[in-house]
C-alpha positions as CSV (number, residue, x, y, z in Angstrom):
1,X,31.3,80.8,110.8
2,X,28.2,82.3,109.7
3,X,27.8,81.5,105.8
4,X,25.3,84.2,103.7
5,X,22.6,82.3,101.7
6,X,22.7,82.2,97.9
7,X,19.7,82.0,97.4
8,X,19.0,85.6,97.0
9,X,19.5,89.4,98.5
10,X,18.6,89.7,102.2
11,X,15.5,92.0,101.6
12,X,14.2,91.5,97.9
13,X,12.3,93.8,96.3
14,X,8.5,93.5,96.7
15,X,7.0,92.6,92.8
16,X,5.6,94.8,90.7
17,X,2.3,95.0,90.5
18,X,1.4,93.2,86.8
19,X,-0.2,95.5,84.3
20,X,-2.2,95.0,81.4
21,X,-0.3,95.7,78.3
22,X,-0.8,96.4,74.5
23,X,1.7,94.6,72.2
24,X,2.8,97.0,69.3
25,X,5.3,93.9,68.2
26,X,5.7,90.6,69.3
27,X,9.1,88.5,68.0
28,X,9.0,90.9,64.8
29,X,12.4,89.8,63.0
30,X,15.1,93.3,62.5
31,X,18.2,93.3,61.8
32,X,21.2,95.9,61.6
33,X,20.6,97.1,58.1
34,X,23.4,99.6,56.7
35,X,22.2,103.3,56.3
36,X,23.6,106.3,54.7
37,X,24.4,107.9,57.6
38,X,27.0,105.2,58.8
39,X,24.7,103.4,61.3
40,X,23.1,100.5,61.4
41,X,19.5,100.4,62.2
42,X,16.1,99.0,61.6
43,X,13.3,101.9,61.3
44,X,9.6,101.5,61.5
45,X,7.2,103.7,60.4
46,X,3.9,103.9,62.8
47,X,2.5,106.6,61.3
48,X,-1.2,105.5,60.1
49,X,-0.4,101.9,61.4
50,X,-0.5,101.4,64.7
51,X,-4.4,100.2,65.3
52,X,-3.7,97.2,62.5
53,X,-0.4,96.6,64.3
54,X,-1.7,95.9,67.6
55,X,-4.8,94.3,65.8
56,X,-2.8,91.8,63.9
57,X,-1.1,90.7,67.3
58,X,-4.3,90.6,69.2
59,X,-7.6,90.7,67.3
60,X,-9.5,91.2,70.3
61,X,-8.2,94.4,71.1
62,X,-10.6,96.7,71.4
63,X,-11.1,99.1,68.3
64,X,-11.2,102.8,70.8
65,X,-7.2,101.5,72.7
66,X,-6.1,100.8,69.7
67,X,-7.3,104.5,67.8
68,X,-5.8,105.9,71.3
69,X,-2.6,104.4,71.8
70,X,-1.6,105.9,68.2
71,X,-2.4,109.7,69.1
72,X,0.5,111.2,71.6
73,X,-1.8,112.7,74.1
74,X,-4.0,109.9,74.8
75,X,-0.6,107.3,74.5
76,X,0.3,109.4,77.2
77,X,-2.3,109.0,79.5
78,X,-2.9,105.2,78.8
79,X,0.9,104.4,79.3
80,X,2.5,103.6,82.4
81,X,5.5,102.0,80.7
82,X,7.3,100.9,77.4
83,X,8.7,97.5,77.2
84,X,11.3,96.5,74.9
85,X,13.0,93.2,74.2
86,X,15.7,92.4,71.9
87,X,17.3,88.9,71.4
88,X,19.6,88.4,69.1
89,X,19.3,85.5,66.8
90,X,23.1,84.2,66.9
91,X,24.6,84.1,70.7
92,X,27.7,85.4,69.8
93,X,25.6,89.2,69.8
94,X,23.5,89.3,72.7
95,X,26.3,90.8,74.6
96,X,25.9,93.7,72.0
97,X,24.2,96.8,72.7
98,X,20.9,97.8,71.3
99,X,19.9,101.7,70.9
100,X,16.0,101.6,71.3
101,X,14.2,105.4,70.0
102,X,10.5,105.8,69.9
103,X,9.7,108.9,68.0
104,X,6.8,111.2,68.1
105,X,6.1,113.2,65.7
106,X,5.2,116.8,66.1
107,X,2.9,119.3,65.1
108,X,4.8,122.0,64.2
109,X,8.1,120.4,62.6
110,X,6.4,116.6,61.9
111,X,10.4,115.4,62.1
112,X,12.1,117.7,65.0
113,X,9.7,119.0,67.4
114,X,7.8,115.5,69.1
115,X,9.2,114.1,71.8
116,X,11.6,111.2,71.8
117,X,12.2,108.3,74.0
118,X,15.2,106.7,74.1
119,X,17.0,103.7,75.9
120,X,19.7,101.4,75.6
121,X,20.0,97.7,76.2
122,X,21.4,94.5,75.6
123,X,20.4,91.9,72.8
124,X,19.9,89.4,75.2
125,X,15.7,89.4,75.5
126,X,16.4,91.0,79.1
127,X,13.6,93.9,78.7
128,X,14.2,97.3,78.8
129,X,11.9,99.1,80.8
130,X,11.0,103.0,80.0
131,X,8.6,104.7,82.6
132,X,6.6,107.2,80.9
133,X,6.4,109.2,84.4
134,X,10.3,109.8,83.7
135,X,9.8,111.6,80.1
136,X,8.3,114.8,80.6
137,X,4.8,116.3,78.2
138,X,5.3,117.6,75.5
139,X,2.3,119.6,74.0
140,X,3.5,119.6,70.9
141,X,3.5,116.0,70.1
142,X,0.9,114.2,67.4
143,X,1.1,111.4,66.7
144,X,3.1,108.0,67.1
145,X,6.0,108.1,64.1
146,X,9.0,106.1,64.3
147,X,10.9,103.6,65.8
148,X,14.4,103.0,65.9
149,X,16.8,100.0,66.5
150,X,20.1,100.8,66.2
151,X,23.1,98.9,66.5
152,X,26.8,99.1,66.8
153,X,27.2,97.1,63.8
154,X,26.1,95.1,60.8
155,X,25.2,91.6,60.9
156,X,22.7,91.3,63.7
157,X,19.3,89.7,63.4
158,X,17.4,89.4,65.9
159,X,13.6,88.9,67.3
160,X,11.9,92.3,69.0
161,X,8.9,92.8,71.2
162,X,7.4,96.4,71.9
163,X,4.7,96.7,74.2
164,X,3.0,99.5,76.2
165,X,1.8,98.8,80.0
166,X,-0.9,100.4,80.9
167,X,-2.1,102.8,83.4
168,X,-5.1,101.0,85.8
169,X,-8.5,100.9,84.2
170,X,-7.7,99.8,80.9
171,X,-8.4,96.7,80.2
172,X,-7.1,94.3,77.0
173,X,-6.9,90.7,76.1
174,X,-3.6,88.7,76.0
175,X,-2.5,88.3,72.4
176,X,-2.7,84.3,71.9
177,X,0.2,82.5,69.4
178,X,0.1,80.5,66.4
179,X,1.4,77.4,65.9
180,X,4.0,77.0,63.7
181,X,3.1,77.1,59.6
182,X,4.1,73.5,58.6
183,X,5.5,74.4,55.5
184,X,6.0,70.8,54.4
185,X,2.6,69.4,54.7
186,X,0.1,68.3,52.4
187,X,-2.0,71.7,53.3
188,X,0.7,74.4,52.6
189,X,0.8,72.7,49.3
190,X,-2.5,73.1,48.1
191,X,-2.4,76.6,49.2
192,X,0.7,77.0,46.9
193,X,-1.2,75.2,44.3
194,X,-4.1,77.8,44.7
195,X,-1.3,80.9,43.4
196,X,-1.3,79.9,40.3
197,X,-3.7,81.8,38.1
198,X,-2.3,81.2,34.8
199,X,0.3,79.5,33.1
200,X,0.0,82.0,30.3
201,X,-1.1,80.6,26.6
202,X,0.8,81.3,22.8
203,X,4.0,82.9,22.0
204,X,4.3,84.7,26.0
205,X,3.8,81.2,27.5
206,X,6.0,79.5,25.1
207,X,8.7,82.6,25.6
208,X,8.7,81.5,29.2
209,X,9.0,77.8,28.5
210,X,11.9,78.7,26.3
211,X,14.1,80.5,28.9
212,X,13.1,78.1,31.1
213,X,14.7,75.5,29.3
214,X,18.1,77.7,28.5
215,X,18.6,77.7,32.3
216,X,18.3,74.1,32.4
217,X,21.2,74.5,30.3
218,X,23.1,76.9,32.2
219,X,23.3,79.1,30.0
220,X,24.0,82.9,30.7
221,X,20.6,84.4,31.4
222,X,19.2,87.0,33.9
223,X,16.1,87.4,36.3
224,X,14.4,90.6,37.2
225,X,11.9,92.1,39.6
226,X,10.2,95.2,39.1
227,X,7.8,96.7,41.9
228,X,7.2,98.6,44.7
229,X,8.3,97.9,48.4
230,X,7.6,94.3,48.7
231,X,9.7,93.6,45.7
232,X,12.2,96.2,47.4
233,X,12.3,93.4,50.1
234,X,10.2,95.0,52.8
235,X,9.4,93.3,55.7
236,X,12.1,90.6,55.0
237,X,15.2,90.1,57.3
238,X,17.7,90.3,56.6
239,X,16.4,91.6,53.4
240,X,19.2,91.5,51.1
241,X,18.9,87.6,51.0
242,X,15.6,87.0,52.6
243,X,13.1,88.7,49.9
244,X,11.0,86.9,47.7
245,X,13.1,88.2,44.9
246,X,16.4,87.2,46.4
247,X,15.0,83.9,47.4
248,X,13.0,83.3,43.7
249,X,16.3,83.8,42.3
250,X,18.3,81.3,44.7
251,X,15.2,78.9,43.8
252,X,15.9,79.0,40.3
253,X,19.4,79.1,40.4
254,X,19.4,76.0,42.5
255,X,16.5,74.3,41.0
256,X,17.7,74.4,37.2
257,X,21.4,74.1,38.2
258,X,22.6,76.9,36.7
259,X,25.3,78.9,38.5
260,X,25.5,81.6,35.3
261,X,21.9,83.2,36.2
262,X,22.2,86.6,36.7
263,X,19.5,88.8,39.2
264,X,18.0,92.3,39.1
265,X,15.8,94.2,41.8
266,X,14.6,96.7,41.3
267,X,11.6,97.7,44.0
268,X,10.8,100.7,45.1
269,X,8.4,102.1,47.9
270,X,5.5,103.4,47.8
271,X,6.1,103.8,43.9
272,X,3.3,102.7,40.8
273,X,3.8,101.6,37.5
274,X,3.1,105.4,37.1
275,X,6.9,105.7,37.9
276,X,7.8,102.0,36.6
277,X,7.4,103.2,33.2
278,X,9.6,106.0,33.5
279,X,12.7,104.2,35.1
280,X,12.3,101.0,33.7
281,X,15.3,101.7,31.6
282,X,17.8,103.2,34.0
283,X,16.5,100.7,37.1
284,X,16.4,97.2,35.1
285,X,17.9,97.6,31.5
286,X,21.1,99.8,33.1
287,X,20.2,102.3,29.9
288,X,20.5,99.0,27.3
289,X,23.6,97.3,29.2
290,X,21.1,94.5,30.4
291,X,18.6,92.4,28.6
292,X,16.6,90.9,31.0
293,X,15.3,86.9,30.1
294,X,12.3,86.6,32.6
295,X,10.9,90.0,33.9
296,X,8.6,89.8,36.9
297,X,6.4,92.8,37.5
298,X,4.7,93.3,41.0
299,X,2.2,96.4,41.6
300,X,-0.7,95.0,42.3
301,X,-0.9,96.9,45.8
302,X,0.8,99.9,44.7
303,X,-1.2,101.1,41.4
304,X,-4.0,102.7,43.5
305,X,-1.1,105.5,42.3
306,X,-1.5,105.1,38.6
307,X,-3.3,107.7,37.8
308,X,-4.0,106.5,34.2
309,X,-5.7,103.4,35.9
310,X,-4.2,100.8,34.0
311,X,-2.5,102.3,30.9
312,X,0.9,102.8,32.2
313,X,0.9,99.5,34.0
314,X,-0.1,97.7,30.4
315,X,2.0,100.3,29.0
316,X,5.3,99.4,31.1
317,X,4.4,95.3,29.9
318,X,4.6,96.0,26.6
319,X,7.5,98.0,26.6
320,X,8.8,95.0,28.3
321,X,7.9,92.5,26.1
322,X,8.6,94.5,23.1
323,X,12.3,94.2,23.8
324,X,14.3,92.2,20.5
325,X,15.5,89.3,23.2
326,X,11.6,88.8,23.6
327,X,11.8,88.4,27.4
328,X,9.0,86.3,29.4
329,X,6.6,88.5,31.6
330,X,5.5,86.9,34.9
331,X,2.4,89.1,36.4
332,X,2.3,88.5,39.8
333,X,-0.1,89.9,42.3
334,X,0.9,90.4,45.8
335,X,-1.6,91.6,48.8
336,X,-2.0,93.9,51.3
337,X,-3.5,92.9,55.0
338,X,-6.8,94.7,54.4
339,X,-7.0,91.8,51.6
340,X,-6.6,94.8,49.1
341,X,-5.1,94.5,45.6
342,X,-6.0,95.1,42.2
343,X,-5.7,92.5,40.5
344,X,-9.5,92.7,39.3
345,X,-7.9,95.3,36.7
346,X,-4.5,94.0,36.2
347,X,-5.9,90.7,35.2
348,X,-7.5,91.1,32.2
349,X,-4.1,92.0,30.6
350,X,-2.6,88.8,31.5
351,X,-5.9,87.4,30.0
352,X,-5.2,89.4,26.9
353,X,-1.9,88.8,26.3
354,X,-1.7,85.3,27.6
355,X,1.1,85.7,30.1
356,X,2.0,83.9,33.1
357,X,-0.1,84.9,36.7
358,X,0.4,84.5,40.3
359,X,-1.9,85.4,42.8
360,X,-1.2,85.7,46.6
361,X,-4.5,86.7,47.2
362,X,-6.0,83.9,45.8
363,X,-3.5,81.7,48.0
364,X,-3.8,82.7,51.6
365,X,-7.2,85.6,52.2
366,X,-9.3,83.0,51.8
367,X,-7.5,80.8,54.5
368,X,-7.3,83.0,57.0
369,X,-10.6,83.1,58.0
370,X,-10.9,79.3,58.0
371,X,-11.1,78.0,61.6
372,X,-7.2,76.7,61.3
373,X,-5.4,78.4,58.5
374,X,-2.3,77.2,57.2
375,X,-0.7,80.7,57.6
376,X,-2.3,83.4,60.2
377,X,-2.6,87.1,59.1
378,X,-0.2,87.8,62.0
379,X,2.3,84.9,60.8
380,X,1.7,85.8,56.8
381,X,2.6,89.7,57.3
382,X,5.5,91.9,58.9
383,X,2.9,95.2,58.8
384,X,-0.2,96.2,57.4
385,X,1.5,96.3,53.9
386,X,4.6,94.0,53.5
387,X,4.9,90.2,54.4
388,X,7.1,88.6,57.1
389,X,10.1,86.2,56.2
390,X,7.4,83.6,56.3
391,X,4.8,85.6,53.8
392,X,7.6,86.2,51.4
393,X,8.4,82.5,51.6
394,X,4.9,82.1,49.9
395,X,5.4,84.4,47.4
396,X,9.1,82.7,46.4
397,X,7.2,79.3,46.6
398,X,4.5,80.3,44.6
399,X,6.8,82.3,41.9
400,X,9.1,78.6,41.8
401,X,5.3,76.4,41.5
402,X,4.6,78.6,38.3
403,X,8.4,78.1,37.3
404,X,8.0,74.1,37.6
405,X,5.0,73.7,36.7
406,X,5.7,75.0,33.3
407,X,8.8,73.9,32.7
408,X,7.6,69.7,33.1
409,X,6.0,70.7,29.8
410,X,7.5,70.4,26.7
411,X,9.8,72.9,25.3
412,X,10.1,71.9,21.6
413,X,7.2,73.3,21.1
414,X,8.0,76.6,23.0
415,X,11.4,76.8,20.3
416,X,9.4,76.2,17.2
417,X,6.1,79.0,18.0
418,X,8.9,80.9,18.6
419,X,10.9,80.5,15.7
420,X,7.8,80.6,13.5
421,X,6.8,84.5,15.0
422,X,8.7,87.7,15.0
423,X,9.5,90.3,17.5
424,X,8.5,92.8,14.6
425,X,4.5,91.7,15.1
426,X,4.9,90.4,18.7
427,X,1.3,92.4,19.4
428,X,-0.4,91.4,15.8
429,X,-4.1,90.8,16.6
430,X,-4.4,91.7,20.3
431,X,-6.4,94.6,21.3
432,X,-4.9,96.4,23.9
433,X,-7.1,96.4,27.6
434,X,-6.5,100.2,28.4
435,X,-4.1,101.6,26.0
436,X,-0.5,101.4,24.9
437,X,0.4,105.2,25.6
438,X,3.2,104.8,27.7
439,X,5.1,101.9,26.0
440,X,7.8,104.0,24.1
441,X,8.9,106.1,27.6
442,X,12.2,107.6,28.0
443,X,14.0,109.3,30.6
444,X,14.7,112.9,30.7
445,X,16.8,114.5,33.8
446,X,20.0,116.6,34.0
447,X,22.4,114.3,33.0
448,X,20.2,112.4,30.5
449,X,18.4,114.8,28.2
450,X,17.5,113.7,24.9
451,X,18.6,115.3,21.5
452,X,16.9,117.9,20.6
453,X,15.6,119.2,24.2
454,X,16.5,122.4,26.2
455,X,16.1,123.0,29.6
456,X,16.1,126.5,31.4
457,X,16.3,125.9,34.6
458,X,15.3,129.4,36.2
459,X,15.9,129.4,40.2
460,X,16.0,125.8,39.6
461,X,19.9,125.3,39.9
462,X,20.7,123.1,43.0
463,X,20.4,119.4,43.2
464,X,18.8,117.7,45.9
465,X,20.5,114.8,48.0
466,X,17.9,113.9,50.3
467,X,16.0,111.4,48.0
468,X,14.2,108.3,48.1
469,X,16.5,105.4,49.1
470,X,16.5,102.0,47.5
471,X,18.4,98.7,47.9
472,X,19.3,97.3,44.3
473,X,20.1,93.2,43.4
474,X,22.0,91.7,45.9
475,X,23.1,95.1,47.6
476,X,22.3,95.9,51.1
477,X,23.5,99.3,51.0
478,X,20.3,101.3,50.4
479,X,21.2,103.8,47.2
480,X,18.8,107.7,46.1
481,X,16.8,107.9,43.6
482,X,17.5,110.3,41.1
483,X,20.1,112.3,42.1
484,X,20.5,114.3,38.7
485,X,17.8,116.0,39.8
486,X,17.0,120.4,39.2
487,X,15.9,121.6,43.2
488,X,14.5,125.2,43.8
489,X,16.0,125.7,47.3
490,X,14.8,128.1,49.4
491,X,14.8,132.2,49.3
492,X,13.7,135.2,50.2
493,X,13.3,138.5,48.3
494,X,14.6,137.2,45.2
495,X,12.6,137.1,42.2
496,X,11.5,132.8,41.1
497,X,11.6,131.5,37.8
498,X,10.2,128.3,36.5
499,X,12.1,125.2,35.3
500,X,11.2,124.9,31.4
501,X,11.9,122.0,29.2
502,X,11.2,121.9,25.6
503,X,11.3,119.8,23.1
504,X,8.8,117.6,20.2
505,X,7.0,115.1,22.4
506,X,3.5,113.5,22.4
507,X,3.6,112.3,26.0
508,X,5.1,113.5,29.3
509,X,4.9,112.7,33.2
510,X,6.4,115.2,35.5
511,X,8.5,113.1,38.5
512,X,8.5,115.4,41.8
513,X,10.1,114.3,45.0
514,X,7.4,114.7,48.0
515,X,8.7,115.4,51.0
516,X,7.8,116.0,55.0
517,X,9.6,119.1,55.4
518,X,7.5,122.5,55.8
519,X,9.8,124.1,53.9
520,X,8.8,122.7,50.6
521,X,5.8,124.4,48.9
522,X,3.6,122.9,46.2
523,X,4.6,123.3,42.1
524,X,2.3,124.2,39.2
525,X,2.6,122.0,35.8
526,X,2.4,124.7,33.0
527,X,2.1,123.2,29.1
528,X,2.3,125.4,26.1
529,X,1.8,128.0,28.8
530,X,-1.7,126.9,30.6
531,X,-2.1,125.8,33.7
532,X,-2.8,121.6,34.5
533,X,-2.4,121.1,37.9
534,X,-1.0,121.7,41.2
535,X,1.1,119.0,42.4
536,X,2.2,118.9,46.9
537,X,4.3,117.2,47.7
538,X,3.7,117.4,51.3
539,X,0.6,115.4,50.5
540,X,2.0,111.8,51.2
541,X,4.3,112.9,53.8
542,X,7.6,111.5,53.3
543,X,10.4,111.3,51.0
544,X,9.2,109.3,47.9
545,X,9.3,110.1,44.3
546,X,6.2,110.9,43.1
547,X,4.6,111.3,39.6
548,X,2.0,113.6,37.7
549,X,0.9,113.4,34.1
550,X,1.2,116.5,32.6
551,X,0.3,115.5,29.1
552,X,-0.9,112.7,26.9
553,X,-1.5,113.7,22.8
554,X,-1.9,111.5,19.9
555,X,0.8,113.2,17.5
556,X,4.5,114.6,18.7
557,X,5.0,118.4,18.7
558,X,6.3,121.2,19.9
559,X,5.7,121.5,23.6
560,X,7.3,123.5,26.5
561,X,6.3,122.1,30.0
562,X,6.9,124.7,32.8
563,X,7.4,123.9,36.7
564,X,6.8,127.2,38.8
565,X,6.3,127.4,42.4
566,X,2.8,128.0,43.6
567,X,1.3,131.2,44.4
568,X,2.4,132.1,48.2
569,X,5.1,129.5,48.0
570,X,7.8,131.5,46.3
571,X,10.1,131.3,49.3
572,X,10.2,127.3,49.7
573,X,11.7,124.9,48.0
574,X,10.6,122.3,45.3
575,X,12.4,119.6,43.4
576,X,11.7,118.2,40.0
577,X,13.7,115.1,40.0
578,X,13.0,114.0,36.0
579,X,10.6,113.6,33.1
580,X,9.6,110.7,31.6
581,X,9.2,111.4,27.5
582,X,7.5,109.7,24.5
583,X,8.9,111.2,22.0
């Protein structure tokens, strides 16, 4: 009887020739994150990042692939192949079915007309293999834009790789690994210990010391974030439990013992104090149905934005300090890859005010350039902006050393400054860094106009619903951003009219929503019927609420603020999404 072997097929398959190749990601943690739509999906956004991402993986690679690999054409010469592997962190879902897309955009509709490559696979880390000689050239595609994972359903996390192989004569290095960041050694802790920037000093330290020692008691007190995406939870995964802000507020919970503490987040992308100011209210106060106890405020790397270069971000801490439950204000200063953030002029109004700082700049960029860091660049950040699980460990850790530290202190103290001072002359003797201008903001939109105000809303008379998206507290359900909004959709032939809003203010800033879409034209800012400025919201590129000042007087008046389409624009659409007031 003539037995067949096992050991193999008769006539295997010669092996393929190996190929250099170009990591884009390497074990990057996604997960099946809930979207509108009803699928579940983790999206990154290339655009802009693609040379830092492959540098972060492998800093030898040379500076001319990476500036190639990110534009369409010369991706599509370089490639030979796209590599994809997806292993799923619990086995119970590596039998599941992963939906890999690869989007280009395009030149003529940035969103519909690139080419893109698509495969499935499983979640087991077996690769998925797309030959580029398989998709066909597309002349109209630009740039490297998105990439999709998509999954059947929730609750899948899991560890990706992308790479490209290349096509013969292109030669790059082999990314090398980090060890593993011991998070319990002597080293990580003195890097924690380098975070803290301030305790804070008078009544805003002793405020802090004070709450802390109510949550020691269990009493009923709440926690809240304010920021851009970092404090949104970007980069984390899964990020509904896995951002610094979810995991500060587990920290405290469990530290202190107290069960009762309540948690808001309220992070959003992209966004500056600029914007903080105006949705402070709705976004962390619920319109007065909240009173936060310990307010944390993060936009250090996002108020490049804030046009008024300081004044609405000392502006927003005021407001929140003003509050009659005289909350405690943590600053705390997060950083980009680059090593940018500016905290050089948010800190002086710490300084001034004596509150509470945390730096993660002044933890880790230092580090990691020292021969063995306790935390690589690579291991530290998820992107070129937002940190990995492990980067927003630091952050939580460094949030909870500030928490501790202060609260070994005593708090009688903290009780009596407190008692002995009013919220009435909370800012008695300090002179303000940059101005107070913004500290009395309201909201204005179509559901939430304040008495007194009119709006004529012209050819303004639809509401948009594709808006910014953002994932509040402890939801994972990603939610838009003003959606009482007044859209000018688009038309032809008929005669535009402007969106006008009057009313006795001092102070206003416009909020716009910015969009990719060609259809949408740019919007003039008319007050008291001249011209300030042009506003294009094409500019940034995607959806994002976005903010212009339109006015900034000493005395309340009379004032009419008028929102026209731009000349040559008629026919396109524009959406003003609110206005934020000082009345």
């Amino acid at each position: 009887m003539t037995q067949q072997s096992t050991l193999g097929p008769k006539a295997p398959k010669d092996p393929e020739k190996q190929r250099k190749k170009a990591y884009l990601m390497l074990d990057a943690a996604v997960e099946s994150m809930p979207r509108p739509d009803g699928k579940f999906a983790e999206i990154i956004y290339l655009e802009g990042r693609v040379p830092a991402k492959l540098k972060v993986i492998c800093p030898e690679m040379p500076d001319e692939i990476c500036r190639d690999l990110s534009i369409s054409q010369e991706f599509r010469k370089m490639v030979y192949a796209i590599g994809v592997t997806v292993t799923a962190n619990e086995e119970q879902f590596r039998g599941e079915t992963v939906h890999f897309r690869l989007d280009h955009y395009g030149k003529t509709n940035k969103y519909e007309s690139g080419t893109r490559i698509a495969a499935d696979g499983l979640c087991d880390g077996s690769e998925i293999k797309i030959m580029m000689s398989g998709i066909p050239e597309n002349p109209d595609d630009d740039i490297l834009g998105t990439i999709y994972f998509m999954f059947d359903h929730s609750g899948i996390g899991a560890k990706a790789s992308v790479c490209f192989y290349l096509n013969d004569g292109y030669d790059v290095p082999e990314p090398v690994l980090d060890p593993p960041v011991d998070f319990e050694g002597d080293a990580y802790r003195n890097l924690i210990a380098q975070s803290l920037m301030s305790e804070g000093t008078g009544e805003f330290k002793a405020r802090l010391q004070e709450k802390l020692a109510r949550i020691k008691k269990g009493e009923d007190l709440t926690l809240a974030f304010i920021g851009g995406s970092i404090t949104q939870g970007a980069g984390a995964k899964p990020q509904v439990s896995m951002s610094y802000a979810a995991k500060t507020y587990e920290g405290l919970k469990n530290e202190f013992n107290d069960p009762a503490l309540r948690y808001v987040k309220a992070g959003v992308g992209g966004t500056s104090s600029e914007f903080g100011i105006v949705r402070y209210d709705r976004d962390v106060t619920a319109d007065g149905k909240i009173s936060p106890d310990i307010v944390v405020v993060e936009y250090a790397v996002n108020d490049a934005g804030d046009e008024t270069g300081g004044v609405c971000y000392e502006s927003l801490v005021r407001k929140i300090l003003a509050a009659p439950n005289r909350p405690a204000v943590v600053l705390l200063f997060a950083v980009f890859m680059s090593d940018f953030n500016l905290e050089d002029r948010l800190r002086p109004i710490g300084e001034r005010y004596g509150l509470p700082m945390v730096s993660i700049k002044s933890a880790v960029t230092a580090q990691f350039y020292e021969e063995t860091p306790v935390i690589t660049k690579r291991q530290f950040f998820y992107d070129i902006f937002h940190p990995s699980n492990e980067g927003h460990k630091v952050m939580t850790d460094s949030l909870m050393n500030l928490f501790k530290t202060v609260a070994k202190e005593d708090f009688g103290d903290a009780e009596q400054k407190l008692a002995e001072t009013s919220a009435v002359d909370v800012f008695k003797g300090i002179k303000c860094v940059y101005g107070p201008d913004f500290e009395n903001m309201i909201r204005a939109d179509r559901a939430n106009l304040p008495e007194g105000f009119s709006v004529e809303e012209g050819s303004f008379t639809a509401q948009e619903t594709v808006l910014q998206m953002a994932e509040w507290d402890d939801r994972e359900m990603a939610e838009p951003m003003f959606t009482d909004n007044w859209k000018k959709d688009i038309s032809e032939g008929a005669e535009v009219k402007p969106l006008v809003l009057k009313g006795t203010f001092s102070k206003a800033i416009v909020v716009y929503l910015d969009s990719a879409e060609q259809s949408t034209g740019k919007g003039d800012i008319y007050v008291d019927g001249k011209f300030v400025r042009t506003v294009d919201p094409l500019e940034t590129g995607w959806t994002h609420c976005n903010t212009a000042v339109a006015i900034n007087e000493e005395k309340a008046g009379e004032h009419e603020i008028m929102v026209k389409l731009h000349p040559g624009d008629e026919g396109k659409k524009f959406t003003v999404l609110g206005f934020g007031l000082v009345l």
